[in-house]
Every structure is written in structure tokens, then in C-alpha cells.
mmCIF file of the C-alpha atoms, coordinates in Angstrom:
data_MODEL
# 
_entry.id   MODEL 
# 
loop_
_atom_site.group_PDB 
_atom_site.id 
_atom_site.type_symbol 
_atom_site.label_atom_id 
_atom_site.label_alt_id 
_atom_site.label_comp_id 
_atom_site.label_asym_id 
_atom_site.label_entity_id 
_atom_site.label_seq_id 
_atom_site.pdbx_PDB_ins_code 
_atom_site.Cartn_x 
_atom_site.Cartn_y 
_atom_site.Cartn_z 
_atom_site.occupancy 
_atom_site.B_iso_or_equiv 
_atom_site.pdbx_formal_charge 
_atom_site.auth_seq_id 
_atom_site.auth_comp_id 
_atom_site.auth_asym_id 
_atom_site.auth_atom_id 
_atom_site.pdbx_PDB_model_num 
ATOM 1   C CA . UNK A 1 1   ? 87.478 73.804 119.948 1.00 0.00 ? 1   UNK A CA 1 
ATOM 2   C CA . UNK A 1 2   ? 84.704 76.301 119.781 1.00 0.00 ? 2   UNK A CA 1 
ATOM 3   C CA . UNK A 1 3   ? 82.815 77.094 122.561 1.00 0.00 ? 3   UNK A CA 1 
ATOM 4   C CA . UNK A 1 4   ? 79.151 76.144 121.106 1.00 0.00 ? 4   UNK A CA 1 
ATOM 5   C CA . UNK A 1 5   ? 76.447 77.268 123.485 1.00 0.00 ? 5   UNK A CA 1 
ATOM 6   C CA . UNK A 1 6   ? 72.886 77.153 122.761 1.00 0.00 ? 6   UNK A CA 1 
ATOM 7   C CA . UNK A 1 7   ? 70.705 80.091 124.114 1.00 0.00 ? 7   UNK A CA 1 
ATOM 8   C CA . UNK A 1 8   ? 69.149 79.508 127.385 1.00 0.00 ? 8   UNK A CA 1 
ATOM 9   C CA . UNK A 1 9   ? 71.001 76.196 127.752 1.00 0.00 ? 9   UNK A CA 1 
ATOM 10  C CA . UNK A 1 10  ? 72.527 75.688 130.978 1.00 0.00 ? 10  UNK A CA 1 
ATOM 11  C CA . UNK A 1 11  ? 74.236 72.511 132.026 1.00 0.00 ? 11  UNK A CA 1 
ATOM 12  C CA . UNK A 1 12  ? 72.995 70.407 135.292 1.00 0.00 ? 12  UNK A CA 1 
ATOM 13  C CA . UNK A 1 13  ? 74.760 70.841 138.219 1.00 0.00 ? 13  UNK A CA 1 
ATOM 14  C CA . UNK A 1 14  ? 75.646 67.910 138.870 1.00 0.00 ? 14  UNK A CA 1 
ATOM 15  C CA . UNK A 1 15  ? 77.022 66.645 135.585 1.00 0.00 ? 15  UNK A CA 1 
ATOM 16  C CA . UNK A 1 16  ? 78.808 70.104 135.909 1.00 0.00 ? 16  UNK A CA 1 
ATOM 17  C CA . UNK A 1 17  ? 80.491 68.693 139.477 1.00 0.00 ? 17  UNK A CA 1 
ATOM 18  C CA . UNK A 1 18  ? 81.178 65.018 138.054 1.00 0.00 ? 18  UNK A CA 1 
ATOM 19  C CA . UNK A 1 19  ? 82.592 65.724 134.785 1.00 0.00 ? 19  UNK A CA 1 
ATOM 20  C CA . UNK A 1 20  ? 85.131 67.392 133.041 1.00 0.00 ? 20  UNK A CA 1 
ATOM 21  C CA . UNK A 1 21  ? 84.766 69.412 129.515 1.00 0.00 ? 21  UNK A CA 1 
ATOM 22  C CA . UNK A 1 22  ? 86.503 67.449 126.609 1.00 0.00 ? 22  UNK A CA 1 
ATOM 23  C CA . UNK A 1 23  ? 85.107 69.018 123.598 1.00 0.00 ? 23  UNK A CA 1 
ATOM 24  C CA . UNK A 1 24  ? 82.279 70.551 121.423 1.00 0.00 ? 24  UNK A CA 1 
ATOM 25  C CA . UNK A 1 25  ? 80.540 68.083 119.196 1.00 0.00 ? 25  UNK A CA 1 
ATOM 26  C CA . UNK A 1 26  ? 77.879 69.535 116.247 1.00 0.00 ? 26  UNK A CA 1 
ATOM 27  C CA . UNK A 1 27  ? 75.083 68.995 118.933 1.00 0.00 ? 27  UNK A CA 1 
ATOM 28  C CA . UNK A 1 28  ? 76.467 68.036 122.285 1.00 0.00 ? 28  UNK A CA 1 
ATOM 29  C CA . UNK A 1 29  ? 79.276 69.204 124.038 1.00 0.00 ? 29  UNK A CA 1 
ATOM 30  C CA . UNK A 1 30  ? 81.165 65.510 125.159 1.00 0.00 ? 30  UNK A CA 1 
ATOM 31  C CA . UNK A 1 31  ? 82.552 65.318 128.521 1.00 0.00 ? 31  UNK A CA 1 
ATOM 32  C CA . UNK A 1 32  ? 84.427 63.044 130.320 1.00 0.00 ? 32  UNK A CA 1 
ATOM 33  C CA . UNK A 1 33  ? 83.034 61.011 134.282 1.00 0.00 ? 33  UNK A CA 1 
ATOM 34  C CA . UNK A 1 34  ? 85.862 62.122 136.723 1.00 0.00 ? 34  UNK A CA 1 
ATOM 35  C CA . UNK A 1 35  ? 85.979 58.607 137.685 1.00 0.00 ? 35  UNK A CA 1 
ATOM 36  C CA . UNK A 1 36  ? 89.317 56.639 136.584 1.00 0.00 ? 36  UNK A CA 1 
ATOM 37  C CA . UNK A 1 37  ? 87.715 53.408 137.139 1.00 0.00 ? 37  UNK A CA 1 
ATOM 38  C CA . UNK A 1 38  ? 86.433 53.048 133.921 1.00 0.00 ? 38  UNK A CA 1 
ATOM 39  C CA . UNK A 1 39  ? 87.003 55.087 130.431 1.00 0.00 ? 39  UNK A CA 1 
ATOM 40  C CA . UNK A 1 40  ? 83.496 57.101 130.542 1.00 0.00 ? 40  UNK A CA 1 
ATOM 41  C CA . UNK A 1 41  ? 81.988 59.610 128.835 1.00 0.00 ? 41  UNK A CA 1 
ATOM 42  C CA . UNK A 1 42  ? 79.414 61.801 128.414 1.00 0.00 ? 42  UNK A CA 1 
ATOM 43  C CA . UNK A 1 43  ? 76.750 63.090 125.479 1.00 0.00 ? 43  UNK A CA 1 
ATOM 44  C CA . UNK A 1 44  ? 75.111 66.358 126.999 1.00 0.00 ? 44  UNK A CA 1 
ATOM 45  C CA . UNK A 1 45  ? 73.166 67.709 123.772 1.00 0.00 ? 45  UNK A CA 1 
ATOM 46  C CA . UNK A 1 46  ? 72.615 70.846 124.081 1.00 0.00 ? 46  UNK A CA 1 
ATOM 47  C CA . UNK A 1 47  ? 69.151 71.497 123.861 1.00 0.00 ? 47  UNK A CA 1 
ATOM 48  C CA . UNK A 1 48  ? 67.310 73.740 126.792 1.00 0.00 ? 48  UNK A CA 1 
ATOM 49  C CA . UNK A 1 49  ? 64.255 70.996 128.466 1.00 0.00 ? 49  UNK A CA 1 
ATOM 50  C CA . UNK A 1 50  ? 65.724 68.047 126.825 1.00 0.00 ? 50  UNK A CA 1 
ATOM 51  C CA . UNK A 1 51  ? 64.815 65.350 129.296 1.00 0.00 ? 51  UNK A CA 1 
ATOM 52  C CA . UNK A 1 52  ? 64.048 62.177 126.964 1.00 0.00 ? 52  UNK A CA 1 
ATOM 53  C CA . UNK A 1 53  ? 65.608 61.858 123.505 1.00 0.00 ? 53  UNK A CA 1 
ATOM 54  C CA . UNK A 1 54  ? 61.859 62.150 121.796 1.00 0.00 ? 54  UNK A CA 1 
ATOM 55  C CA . UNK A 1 55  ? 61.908 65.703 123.421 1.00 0.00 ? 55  UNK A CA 1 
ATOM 56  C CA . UNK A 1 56  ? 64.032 66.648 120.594 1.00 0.00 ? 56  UNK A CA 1 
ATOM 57  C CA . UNK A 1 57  ? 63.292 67.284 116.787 1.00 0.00 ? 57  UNK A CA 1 
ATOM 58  C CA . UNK A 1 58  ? 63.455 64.300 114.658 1.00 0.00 ? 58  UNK A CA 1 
ATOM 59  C CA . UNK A 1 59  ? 66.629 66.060 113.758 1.00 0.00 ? 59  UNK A CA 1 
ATOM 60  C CA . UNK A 1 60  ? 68.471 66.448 116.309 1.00 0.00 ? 60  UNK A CA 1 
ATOM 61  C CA . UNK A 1 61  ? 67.566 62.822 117.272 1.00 0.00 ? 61  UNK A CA 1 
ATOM 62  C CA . UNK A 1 62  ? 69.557 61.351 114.397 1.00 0.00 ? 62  UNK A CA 1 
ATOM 63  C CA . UNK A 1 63  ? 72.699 63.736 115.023 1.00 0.00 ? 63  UNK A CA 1 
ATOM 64  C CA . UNK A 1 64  ? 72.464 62.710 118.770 1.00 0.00 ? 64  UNK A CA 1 
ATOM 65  C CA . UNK A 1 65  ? 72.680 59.303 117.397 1.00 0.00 ? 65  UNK A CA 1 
ATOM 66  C CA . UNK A 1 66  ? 75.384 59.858 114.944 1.00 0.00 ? 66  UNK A CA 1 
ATOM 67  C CA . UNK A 1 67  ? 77.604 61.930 117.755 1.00 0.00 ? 67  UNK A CA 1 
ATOM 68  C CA . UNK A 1 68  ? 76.970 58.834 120.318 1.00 0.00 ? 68  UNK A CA 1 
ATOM 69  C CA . UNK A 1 69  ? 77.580 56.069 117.697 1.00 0.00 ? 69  UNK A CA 1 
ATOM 70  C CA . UNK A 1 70  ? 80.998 58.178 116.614 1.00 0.00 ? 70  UNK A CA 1 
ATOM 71  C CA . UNK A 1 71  ? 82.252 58.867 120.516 1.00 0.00 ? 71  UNK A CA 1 
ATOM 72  C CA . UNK A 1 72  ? 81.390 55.396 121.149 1.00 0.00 ? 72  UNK A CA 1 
ATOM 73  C CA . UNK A 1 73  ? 83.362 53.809 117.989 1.00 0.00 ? 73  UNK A CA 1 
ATOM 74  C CA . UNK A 1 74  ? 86.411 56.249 119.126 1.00 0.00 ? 74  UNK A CA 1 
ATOM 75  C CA . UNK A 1 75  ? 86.024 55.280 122.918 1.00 0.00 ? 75  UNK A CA 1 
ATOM 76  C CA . UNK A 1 76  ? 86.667 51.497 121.432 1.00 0.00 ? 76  UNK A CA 1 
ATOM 77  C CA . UNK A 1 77  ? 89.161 52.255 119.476 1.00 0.00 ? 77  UNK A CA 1 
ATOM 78  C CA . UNK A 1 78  ? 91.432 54.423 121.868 1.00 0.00 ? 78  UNK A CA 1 
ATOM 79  C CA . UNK A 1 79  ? 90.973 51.695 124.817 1.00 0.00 ? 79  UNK A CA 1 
ATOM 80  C CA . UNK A 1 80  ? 90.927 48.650 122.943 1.00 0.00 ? 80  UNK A CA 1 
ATOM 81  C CA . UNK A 1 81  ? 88.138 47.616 125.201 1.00 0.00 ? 81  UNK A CA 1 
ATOM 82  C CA . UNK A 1 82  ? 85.782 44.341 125.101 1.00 0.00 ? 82  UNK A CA 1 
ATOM 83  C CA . UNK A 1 83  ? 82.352 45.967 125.495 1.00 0.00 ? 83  UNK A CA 1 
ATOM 84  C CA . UNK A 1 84  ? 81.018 49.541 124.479 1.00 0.00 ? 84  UNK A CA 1 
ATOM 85  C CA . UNK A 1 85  ? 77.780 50.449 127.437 1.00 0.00 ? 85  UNK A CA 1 
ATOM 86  C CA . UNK A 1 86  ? 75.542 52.981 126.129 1.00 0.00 ? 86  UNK A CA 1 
ATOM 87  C CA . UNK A 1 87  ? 72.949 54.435 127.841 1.00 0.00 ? 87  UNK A CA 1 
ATOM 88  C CA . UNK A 1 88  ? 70.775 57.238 128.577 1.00 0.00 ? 88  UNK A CA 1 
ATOM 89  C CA . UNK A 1 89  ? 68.812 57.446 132.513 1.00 0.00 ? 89  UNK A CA 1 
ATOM 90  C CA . UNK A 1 90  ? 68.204 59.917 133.592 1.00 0.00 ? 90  UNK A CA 1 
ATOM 91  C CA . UNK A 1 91  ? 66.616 59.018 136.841 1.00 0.00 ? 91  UNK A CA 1 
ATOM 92  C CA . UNK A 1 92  ? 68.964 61.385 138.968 1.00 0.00 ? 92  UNK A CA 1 
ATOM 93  C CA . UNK A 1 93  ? 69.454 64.207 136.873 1.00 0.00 ? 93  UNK A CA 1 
ATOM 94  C CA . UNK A 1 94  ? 66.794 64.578 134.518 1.00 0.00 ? 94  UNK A CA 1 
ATOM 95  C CA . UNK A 1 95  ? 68.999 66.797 131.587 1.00 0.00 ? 95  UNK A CA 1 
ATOM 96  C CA . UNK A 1 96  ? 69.195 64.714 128.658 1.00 0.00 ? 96  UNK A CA 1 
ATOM 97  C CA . UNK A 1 97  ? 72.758 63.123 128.768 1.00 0.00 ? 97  UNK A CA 1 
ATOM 98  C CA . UNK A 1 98  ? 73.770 59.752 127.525 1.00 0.00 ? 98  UNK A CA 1 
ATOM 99  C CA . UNK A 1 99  ? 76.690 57.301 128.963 1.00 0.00 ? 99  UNK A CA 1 
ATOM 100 C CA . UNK A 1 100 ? 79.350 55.922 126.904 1.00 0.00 ? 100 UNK A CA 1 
ATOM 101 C CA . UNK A 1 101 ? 81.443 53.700 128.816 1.00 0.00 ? 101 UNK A CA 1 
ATOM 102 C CA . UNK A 1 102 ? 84.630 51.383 127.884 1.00 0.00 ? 102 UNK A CA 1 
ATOM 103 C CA . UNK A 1 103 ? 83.897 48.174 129.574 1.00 0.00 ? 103 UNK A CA 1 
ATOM 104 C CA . UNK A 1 104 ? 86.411 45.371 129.550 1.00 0.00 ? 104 UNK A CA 1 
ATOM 105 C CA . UNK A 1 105 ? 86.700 42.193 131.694 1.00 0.00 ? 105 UNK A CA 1 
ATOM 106 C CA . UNK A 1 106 ? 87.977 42.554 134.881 1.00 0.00 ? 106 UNK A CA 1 
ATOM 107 C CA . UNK A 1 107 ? 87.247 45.801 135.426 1.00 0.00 ? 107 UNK A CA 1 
ATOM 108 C CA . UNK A 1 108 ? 85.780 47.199 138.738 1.00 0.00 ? 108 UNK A CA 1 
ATOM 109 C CA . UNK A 1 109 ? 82.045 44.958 138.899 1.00 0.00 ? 109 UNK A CA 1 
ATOM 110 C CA . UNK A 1 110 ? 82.171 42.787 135.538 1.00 0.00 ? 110 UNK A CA 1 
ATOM 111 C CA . UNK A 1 111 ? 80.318 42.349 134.135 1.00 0.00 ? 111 UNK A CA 1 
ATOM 112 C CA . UNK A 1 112 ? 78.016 44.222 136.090 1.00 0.00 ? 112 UNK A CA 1 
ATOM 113 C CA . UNK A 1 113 ? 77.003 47.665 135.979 1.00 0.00 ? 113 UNK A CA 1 
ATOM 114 C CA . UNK A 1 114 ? 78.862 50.569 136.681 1.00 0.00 ? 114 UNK A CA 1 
ATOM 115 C CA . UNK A 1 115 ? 75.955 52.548 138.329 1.00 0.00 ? 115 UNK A CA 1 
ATOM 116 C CA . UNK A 1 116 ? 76.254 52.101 141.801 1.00 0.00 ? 116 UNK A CA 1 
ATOM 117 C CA . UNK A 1 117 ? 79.613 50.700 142.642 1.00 0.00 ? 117 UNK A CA 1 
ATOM 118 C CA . UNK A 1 118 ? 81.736 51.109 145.056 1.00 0.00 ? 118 UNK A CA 1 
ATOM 119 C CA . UNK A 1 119 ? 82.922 55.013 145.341 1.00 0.00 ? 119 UNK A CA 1 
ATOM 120 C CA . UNK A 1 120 ? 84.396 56.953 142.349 1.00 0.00 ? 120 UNK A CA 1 
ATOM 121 C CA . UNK A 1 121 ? 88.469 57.494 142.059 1.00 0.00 ? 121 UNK A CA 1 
ATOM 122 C CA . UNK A 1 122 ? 88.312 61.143 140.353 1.00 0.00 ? 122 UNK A CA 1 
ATOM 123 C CA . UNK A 1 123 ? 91.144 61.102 137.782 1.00 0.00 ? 123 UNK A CA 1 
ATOM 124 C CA . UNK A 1 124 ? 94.410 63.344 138.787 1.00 0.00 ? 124 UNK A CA 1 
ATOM 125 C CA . UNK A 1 125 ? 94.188 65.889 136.628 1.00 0.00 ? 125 UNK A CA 1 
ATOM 126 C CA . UNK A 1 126 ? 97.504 65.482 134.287 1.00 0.00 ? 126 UNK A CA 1 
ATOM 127 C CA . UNK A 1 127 ? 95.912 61.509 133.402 1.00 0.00 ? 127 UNK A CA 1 
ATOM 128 C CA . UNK A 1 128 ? 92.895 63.593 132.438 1.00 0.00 ? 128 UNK A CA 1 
ATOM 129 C CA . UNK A 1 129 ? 93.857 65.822 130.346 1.00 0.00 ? 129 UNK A CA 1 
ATOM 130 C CA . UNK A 1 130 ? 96.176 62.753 128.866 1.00 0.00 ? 130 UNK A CA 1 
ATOM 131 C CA . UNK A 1 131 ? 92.845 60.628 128.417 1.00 0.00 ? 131 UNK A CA 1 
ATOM 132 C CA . UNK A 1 132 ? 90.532 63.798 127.120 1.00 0.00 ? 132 UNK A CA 1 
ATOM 133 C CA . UNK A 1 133 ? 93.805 65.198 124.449 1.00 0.00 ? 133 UNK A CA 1 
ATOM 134 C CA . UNK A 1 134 ? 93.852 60.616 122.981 1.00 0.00 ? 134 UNK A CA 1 
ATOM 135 C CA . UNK A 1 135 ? 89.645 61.744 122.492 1.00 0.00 ? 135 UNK A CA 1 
ATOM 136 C CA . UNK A 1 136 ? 89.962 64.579 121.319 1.00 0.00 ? 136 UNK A CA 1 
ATOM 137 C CA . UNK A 1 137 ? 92.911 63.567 118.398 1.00 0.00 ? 137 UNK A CA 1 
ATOM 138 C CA . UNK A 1 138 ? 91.304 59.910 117.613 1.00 0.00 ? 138 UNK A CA 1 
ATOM 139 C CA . UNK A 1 139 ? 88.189 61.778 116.993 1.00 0.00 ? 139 UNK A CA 1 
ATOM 140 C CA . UNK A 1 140 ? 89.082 65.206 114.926 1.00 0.00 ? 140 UNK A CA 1 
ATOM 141 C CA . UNK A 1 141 ? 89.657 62.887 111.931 1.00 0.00 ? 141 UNK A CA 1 
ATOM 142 C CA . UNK A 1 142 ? 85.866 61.611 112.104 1.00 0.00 ? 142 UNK A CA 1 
ATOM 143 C CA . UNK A 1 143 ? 84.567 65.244 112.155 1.00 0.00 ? 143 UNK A CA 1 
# 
């Protein structure tokens, strides 16, 4: 895919340090936690001073909406999982970014959240690029 950047955007360092690049969405570029613990990922939409989702136009708030409801509808699909957690914080880093994670029982903490627990197993790189390529095919279609 295209690189899609919007001027002035520039993506938190920390979501830069914690995630990996999977691919460029309309609005948000979708990346993937670099923890193996759970199948997560990762809205960023790119839109410079985004910190809540009413900081955007009434536009981009529906796209941001259609992108999440699409990744999330793939996510369930590729892992066959029994819950889909959404979720946008933002207490810790303030960009605008929402959570999509596969949740399924008897995973690390469920049903609990996944915020929090324990300490994160970063993905070896080869299962990454395995679990980012099954994304990236299951969701072309849908584009």
C-alpha cells in the first residue's frame, strides 16, 4: 500500500515504539500492538491535534467509524475469536488512536482487561509479518 501521510501529521512516539505498520486505510493508517498475547490492533487516523474523536469533522468521524467497524469485523473473522474490544483512551498518549482487540476465553486475564497485565511478549518478527500479511489479504476485499 500507499504511503498516505497527512501534512503536519506526525505519529506519537510511543505508539511509534509499541506498534508495527500494517497498512494505510482511507483515514487511518492501521497498525498492529507488538504484543503476541492477544490479536491487537490499532486505528491511528491521521489527523494533526486529534485527541478525542469529536475533534474531528463530522466526516471524518463516520469514516473513522466505518474503518474501525471494518478492521474489527476482519480481526473476527481472521481469529475466529469470542469477543471483539473496542476502544479509544487515550489517557497515556493523548493522539487519537483506537484499540481493536481479539478477545477469546482463556486468554491472558479473561475476561478482564488487557490494559495493565502482566508484561507484553513482542511478537518475533516472521509471526508478525505472518499475522499483519492474514490482515492485510482478509481485508483488501472490503476496500
Amino acid at each position: 500500500m500507499l504511503e498516505v501521510k497527512t501534512a503536519g501529521f506526525e505519529l506519537d512516539r510511543r505508539l511509534e515504539a509499541d506498534t508495527r505498520h500494517v497498512m494505510w486505510l482511507g483515514l487511518c493508517e492501521l497498525r498492529l500492538m507488538d504484543d503476541r498475547r492477544w490479536p491487537w490492533l490499532v486505528l491511528v487516523p491521521q489527523r494533526r491535534g486529534a485527541v478525542e474523536i469529536h475533534d474531528m469533522t463530522p466526516l471524518d468521524q463516520t469514516l473513522l467509524i466505518f474503518e474501525t467497524n471494518m478492521v474489527a469485523e476482519t480481526l473476527e473473522d481472521v481469529t475466529r475469536c469470542t469477543k471483539i474490544n473496542t476502544g479509544a483512551l487515550g489517557n497515556i498518549v493523548r493522539q487519537l488512536h483506537v484499540h481493536v482487540v481479539a478477545r477469546s476465553e482463556g486468554d491472558p486475564n479473561w475476561p478482564g482487561p488487557v490494559w495493565g497485565h502482566g508484561q507484553r511478549e513482542p511478537y518475533r518478527r516472521e509471526d508478525a509479518h505472518r499475522f499483519a500479511d492474514r490482515i492485510v489479504s482478509a481485508l483488501s476485499p472490503k476496500r
